[in-house]
DRENPA-3360 file (N, C-alpha, C; in nm, 2 decimals, always signed):
BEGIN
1 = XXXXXXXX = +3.63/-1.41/+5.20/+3.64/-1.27/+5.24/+3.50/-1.22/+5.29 ~ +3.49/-1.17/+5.37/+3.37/-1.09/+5.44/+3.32/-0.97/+5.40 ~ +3.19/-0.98/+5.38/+3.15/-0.80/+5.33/+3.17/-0.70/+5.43 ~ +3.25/-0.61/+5.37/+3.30/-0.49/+5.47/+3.14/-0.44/+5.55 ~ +3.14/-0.39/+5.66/+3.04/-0.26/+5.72/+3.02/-0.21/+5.62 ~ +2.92/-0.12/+5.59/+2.90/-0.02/+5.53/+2.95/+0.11/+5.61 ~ +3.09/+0.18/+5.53/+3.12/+0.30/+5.59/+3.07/+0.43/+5.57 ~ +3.00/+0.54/+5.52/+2.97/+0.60/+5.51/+3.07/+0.76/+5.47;
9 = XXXXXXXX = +3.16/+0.74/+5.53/+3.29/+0.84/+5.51/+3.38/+0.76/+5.37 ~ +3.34/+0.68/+5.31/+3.42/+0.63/+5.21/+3.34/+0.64/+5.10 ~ +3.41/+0.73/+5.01/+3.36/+0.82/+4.86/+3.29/+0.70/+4.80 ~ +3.30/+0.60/+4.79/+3.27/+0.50/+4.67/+3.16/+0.45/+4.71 ~ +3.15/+0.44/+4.90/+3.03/+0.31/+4.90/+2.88/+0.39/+4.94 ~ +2.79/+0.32/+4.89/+2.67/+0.34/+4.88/+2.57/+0.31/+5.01 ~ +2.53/+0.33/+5.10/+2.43/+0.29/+5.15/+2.35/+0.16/+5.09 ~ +2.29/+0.03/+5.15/+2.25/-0.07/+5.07/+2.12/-0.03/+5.03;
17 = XXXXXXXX = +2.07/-0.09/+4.94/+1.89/-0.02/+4.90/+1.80/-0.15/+4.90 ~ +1.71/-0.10/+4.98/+1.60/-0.21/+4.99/+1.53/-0.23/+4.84 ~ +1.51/-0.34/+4.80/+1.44/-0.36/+4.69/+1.30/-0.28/+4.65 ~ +1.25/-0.25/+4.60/+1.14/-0.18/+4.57/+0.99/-0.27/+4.50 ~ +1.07/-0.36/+4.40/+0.97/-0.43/+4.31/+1.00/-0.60/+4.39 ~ +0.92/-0.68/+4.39/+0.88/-0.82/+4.38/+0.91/-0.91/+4.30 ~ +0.95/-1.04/+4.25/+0.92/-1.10/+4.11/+0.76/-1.19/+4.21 ~ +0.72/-1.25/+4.07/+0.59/-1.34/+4.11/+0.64/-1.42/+4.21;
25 = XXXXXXXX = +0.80/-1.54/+4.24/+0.82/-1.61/+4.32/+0.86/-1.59/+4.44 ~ +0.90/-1.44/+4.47/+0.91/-1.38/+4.61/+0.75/-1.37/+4.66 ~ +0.68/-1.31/+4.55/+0.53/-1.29/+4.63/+0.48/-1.43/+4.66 ~ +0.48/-1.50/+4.58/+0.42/-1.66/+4.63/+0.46/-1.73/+4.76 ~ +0.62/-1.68/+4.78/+0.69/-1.74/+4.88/+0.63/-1.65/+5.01 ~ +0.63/-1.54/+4.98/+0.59/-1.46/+5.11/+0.42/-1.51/+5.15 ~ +0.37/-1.54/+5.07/+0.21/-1.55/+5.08/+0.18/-1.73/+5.13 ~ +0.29/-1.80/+5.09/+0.27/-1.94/+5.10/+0.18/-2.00/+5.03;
33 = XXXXXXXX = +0.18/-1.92/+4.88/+0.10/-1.96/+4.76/+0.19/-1.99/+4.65 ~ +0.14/-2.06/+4.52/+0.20/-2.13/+4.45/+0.23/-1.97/+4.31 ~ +0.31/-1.98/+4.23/+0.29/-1.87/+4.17/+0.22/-1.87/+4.08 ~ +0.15/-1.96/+4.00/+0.08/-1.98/+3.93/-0.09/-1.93/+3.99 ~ -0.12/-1.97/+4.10/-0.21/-1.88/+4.18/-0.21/-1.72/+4.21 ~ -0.08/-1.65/+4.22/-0.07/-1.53/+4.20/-0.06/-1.49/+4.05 ~ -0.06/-1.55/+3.99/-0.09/-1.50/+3.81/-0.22/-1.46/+3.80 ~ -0.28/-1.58/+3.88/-0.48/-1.60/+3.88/-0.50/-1.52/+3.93;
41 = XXXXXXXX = -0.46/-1.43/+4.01/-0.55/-1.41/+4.13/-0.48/-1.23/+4.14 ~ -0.40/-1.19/+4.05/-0.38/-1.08/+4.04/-0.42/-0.94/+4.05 ~ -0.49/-0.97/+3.95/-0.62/-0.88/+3.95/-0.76/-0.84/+4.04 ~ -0.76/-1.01/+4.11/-0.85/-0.98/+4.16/-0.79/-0.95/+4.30 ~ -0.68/-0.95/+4.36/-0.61/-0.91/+4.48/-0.60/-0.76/+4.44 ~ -0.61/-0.65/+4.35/-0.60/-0.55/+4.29/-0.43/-0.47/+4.30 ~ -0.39/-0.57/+4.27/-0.20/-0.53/+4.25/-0.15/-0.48/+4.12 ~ -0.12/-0.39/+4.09/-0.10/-0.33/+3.99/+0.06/-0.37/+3.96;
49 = XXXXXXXX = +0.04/-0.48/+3.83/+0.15/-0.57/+3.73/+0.28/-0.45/+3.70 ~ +0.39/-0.51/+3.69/+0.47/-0.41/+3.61/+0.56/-0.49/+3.55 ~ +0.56/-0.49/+3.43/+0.62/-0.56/+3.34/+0.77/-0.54/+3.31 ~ +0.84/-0.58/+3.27/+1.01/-0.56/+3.22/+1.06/-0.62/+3.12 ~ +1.10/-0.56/+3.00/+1.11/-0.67/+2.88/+0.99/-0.70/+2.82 ~ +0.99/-0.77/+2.73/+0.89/-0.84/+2.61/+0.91/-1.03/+2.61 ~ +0.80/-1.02/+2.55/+0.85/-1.18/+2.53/+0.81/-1.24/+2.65 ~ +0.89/-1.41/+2.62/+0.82/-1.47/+2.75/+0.94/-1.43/+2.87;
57 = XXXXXXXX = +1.10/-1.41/+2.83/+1.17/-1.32/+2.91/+1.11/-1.22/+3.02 ~ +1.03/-1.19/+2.97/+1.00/-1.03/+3.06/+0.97/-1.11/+3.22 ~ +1.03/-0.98/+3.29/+0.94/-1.01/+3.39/+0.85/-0.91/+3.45 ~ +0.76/-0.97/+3.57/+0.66/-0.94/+3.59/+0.70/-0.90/+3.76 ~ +0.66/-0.78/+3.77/+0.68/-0.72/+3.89/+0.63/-0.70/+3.96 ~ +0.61/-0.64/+4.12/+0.52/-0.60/+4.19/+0.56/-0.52/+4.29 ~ +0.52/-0.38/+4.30/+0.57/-0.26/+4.39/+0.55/-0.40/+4.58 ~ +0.65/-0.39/+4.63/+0.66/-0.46/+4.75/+0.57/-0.39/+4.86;
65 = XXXXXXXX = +0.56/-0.24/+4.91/+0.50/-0.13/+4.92/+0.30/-0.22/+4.93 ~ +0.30/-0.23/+4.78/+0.15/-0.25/+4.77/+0.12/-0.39/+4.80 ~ +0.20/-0.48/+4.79/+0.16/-0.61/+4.85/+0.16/-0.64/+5.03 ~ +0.25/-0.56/+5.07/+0.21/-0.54/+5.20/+0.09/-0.45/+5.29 ~ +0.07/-0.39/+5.15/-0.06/-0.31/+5.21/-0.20/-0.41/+5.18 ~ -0.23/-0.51/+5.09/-0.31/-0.56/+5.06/-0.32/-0.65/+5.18 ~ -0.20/-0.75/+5.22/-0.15/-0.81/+5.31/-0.23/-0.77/+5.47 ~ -0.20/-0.63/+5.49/-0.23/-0.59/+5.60/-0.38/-0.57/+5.63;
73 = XXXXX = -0.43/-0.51/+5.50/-0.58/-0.55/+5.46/-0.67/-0.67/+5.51 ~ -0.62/-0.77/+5.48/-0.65/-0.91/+5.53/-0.66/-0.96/+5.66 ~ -0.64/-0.90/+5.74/-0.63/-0.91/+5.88/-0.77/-0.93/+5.91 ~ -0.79/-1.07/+6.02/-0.91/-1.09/+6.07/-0.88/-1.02/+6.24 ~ -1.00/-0.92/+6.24/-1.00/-0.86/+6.43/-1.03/-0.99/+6.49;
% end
């Protein structure tokens, strides 16, 4: 079965939502770095962590917003 259109005149459905946060393995994949390198290199890329959970469960987040802006930073003229 096929995912319907999104209708907008139908009470129940939602507009879809762009994600907002990152996990570590989306950012490594987008960067073409390993994620153990984005662990390292966190802070000094100045991305502000957002945690979820405790423990070694938790994860570890990243506003998508701010890694694109670091991203665009990087640009050689």
């Amino acid at each position: 079965m096929e995912p319907q259109p999104f209708d907008a005149t139908h009470p129940r459905r939602r507009p879809p939502v762009d994600p907002i946060l990152m996990e570590t393995s989306e950012v490594a994949v987008m960067l073409s770095m390993s994620t153990s390198w984005v662990y390292r290199e966190v802070s000094k890329l100045g991305l502000k962590v957002y945690k979820l959970g405790r423990g070694k469960n938790a994860k570890v987040l990243y506003k998508r917003t701010e890694v694109f802006k670091w991203l665009e930073q990087q640009k050689i003229y």
